[in-house]
C-alpha positions as CSV (number, residue, x, y, z in Angstrom):
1,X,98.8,81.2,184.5
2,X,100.2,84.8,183.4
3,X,103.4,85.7,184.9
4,X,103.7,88.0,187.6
5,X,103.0,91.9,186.7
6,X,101.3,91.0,182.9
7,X,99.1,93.3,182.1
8,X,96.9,91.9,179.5
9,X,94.9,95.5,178.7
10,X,95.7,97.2,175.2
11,X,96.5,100.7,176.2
12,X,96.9,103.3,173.7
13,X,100.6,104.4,172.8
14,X,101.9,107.7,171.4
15,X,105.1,106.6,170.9
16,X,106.3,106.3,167.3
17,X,106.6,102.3,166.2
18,X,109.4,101.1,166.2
19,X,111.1,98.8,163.6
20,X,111.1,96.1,165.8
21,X,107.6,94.3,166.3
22,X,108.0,92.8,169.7
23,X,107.4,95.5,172.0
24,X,110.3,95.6,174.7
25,X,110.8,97.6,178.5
26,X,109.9,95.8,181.4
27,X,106.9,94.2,180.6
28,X,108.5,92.9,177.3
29,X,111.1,91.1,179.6
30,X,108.6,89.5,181.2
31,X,107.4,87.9,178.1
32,X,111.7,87.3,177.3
33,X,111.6,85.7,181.2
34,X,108.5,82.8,180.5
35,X,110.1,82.6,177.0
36,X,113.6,81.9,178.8
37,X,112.4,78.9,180.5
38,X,110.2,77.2,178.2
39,X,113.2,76.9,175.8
40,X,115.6,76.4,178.4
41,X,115.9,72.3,178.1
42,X,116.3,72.6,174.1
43,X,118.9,75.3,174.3
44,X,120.7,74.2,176.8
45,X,121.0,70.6,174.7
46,X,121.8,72.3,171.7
47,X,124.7,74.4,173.7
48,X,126.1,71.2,174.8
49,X,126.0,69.5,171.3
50,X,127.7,72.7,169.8
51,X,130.6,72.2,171.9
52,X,130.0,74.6,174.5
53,X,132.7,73.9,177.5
54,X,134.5,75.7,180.3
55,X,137.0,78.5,179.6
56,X,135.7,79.8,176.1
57,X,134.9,83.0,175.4
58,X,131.4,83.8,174.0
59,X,129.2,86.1,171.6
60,X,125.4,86.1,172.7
61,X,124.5,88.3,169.6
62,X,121.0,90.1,169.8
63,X,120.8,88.5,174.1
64,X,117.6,89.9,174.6
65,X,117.0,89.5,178.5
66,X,120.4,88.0,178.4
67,X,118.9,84.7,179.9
68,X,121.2,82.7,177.1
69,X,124.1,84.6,178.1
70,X,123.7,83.8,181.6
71,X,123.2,80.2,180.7
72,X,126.4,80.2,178.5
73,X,128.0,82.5,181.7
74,X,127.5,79.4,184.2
75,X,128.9,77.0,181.7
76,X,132.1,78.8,180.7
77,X,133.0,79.6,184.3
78,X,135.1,82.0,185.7
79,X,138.3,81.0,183.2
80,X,135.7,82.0,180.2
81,X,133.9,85.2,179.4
82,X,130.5,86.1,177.6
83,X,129.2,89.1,176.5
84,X,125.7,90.0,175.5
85,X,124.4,92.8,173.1
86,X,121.0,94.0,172.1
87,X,119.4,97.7,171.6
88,X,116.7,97.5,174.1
89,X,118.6,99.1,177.2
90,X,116.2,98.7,179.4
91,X,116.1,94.9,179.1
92,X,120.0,95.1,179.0
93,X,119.8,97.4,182.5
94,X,117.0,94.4,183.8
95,X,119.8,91.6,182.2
96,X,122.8,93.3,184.3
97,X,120.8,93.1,187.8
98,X,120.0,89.4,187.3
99,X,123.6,89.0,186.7
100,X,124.8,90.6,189.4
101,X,122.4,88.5,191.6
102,X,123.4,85.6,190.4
103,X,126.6,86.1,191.0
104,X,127.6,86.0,187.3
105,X,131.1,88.1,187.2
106,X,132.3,86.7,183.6
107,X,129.4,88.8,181.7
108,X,129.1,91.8,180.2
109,X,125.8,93.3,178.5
110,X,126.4,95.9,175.4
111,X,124.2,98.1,174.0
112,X,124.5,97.4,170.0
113,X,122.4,96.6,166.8
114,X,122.7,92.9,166.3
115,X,124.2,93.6,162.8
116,X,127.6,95.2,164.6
117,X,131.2,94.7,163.5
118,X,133.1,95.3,166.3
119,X,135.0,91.7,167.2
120,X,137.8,90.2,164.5
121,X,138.6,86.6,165.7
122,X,137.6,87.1,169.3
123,X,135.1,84.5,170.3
124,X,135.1,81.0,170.7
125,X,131.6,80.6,170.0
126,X,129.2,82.7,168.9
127,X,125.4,82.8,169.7
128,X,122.0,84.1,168.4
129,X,118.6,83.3,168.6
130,X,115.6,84.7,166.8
131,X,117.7,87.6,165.7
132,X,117.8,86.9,162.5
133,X,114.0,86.5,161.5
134,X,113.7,90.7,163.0
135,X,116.4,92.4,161.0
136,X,116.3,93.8,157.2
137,X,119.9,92.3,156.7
138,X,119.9,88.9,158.3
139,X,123.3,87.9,155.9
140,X,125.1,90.7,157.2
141,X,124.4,89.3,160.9
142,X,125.6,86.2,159.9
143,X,128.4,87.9,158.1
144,X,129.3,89.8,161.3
145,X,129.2,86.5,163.8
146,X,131.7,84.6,161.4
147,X,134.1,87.7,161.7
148,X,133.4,88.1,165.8
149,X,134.7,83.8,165.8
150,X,138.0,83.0,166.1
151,X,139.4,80.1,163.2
152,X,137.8,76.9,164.1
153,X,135.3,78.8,166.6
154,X,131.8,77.6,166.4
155,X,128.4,80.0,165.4
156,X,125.3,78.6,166.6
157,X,121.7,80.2,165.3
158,X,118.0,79.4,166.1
159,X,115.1,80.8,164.2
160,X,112.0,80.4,163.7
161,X,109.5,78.7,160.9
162,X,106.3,80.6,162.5
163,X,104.2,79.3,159.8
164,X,104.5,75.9,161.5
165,X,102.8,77.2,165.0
166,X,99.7,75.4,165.5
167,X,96.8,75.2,167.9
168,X,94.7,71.6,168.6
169,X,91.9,71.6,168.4
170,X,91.8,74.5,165.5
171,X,90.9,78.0,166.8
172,X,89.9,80.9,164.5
173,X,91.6,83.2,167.1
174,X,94.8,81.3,167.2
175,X,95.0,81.2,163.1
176,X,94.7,85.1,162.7
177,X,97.2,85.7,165.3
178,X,99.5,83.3,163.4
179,X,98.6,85.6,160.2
180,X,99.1,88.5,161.8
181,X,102.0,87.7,163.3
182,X,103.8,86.7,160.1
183,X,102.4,89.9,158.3
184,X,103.5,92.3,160.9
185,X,107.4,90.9,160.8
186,X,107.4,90.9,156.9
187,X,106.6,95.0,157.1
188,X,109.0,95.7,159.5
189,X,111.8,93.7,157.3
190,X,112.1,91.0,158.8
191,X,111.6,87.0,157.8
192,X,109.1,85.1,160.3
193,X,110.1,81.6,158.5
194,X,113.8,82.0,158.1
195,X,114.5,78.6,160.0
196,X,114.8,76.5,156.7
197,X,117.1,79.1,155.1
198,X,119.5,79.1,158.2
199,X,121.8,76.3,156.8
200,X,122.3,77.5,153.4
201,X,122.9,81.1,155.2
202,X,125.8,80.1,157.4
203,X,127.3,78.1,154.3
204,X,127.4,81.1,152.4
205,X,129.3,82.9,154.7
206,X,131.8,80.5,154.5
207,X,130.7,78.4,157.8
208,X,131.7,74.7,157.4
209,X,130.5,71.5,159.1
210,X,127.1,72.3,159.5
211,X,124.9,70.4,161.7
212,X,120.9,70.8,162.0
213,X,118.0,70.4,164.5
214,X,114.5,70.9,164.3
215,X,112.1,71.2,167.7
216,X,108.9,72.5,167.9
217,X,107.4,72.6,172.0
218,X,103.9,72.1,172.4
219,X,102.3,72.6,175.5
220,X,98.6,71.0,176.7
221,X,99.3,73.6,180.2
222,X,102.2,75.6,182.1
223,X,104.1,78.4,180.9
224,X,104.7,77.1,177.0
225,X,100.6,78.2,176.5
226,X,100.9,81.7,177.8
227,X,103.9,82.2,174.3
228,X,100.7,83.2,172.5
229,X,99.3,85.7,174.4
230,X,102.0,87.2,175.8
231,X,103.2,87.3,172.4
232,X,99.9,89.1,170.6
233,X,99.9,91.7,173.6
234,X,103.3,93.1,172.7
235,X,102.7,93.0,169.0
236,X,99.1,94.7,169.3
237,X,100.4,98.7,169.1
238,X,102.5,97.4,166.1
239,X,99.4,96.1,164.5
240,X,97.5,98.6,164.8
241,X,99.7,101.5,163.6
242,X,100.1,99.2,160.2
243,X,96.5,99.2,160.0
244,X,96.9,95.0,160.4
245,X,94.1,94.9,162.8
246,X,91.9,97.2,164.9
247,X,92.2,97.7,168.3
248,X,89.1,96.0,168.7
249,X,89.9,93.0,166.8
250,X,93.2,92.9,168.8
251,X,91.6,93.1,172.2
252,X,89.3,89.8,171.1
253,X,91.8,88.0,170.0
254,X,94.5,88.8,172.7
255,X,91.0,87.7,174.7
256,X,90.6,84.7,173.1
257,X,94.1,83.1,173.1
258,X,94.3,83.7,177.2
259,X,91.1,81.4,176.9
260,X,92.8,78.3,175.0
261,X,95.7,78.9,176.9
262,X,93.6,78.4,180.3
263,X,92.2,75.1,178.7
264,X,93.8,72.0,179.5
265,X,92.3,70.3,177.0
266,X,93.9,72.1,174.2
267,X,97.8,72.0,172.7
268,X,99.3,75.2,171.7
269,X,102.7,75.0,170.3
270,X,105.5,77.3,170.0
271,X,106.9,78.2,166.5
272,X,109.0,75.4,164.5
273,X,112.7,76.0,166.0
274,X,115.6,75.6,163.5
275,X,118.7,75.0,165.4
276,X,121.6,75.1,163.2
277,X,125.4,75.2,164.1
278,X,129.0,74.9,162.3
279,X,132.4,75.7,162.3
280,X,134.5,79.0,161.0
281,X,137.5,77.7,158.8
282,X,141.0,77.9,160.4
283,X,142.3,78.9,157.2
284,X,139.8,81.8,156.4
């Protein structure tokens, strides 16, 4: 069940830790890629009821593997334009090829904290997801995608509620991740649970018509139950070097969560998914 080249061994690191938990590079977009197409059917639905059509131009804020962007890319056509921004430029450079390959000529990929102000009234829509539970500033993200949309443009967010993951039956393993996992994000600044907050967030900043969705995929087998693991092995360094957990006690449970995920017999879900959307005033 692990996707091709994951390497599920816990290898020392000398690299300092950076703020963000999620460890990127290569194998990190291998984690983005699984990630990419378990959430494809719900994004692509939420795309669609935000408005998304051919010709606009488009803001993938904090892209990631740029799998969105590419989405958003094939939907736009070649009248429309998206462009993509994350720091990681290694899953930017990764982003770029699969663009290329698939043809995609209406994309660009930027290398920029998600945060950045560099659009006034550009974009037709504009796009994050789980960006805003990572940074220490999350309003002034928010802030920064109303200014990137032009009057009347649409900002779409999704975020997480990670405090509603769950694992059926109950594992012990499963549970301390889900700890850990909330833990680590809080000390690098972030908010793991900022899905319930997204609404009032995009009002504040002056976003009107707000509409909201709430999914949450669970997964008895396929790619949806390998989240978890893939998940814990790029958080483990971070973990460790904030004295969250041993090494040990990551290896176990990094151990244990590639067992439930191999059993059929038991659900593993994703984190709750706050999908929230609205409009920028044409007067603002």
């Amino acid at each position: 069940m692990r996707p091709r080249g994951y390497n599920e061994t816990l290898m020392p690191q000398s690299d300092a830790p950076h703020p963000y938990a999620i460890r990127g590079g290569e194998e990190g977009k291998k984690r983005l890629d699984v990630l990419a197409r378990v959430l494809l059917p719900t994004t692509a639905q939420l795309l669609d009821r935000a408005g998304l059509i051919s010709g606009m131009k488009c803001l993938d804020v904090g892209c990631g593997g740029g799998h969105v962007a590419m989405l958003i890319a094939g939907i736009v056509g070649p009248e429309g334009n998206v462009v993509g921004t994350d720091t990681d430029a290694v899953i930017l450079a990764l982003a770029r090829e699969q663009a290329v390959a698939a043809n995609l000529a209406n994309i660009e990929f930027q290398q920029l904290e998600g945060c950045a102000s560099l659009w006034r009234e550009e974009f037709d829509l504009v796009y994050a997801r789980f960006l805003l539970s990572h940074v220490n500033g999350p309003k002034n993200c928010v802030a920064a995608m109303v200014e990137a949309c032009a009057p009347g443009g649409t900002i779409v967010v999704e975020d997480t509620d990670f405090a509603g993951s769950f694992c059926y039956p109950i594992c012990r393993a499963y549970e301390r991740y889900k700890e850990l996992y909330q833990e680590l994000i809080k000390r690098r600044g972030g908010d793991p649970n900022i899905g319930p907050k997204l609404p009032a967030m995009l009002t504040n900043a002056g976003v009107h018509e707000i509409q909201l969705n709430v999914i949450q995929p669970a997964h008895m087998k396929g790619e949806g139950k390998l989240m978890a693991p893939l998940t814990m092995s790029r958080i483990s360094e971070a973990l460790i070097a904030e004295e969250l957990a041993t090494r040990d006690e990551a290896q176990q449970i990094l151990g244990n969560l590639e067992e439930i995920a191999a059993d059929c017999e038991t659900l593993i879900s994703l984190p709750r998914i706050f999908q929230a959307w609205g409009k920028r005033s044409r007067t603002d």
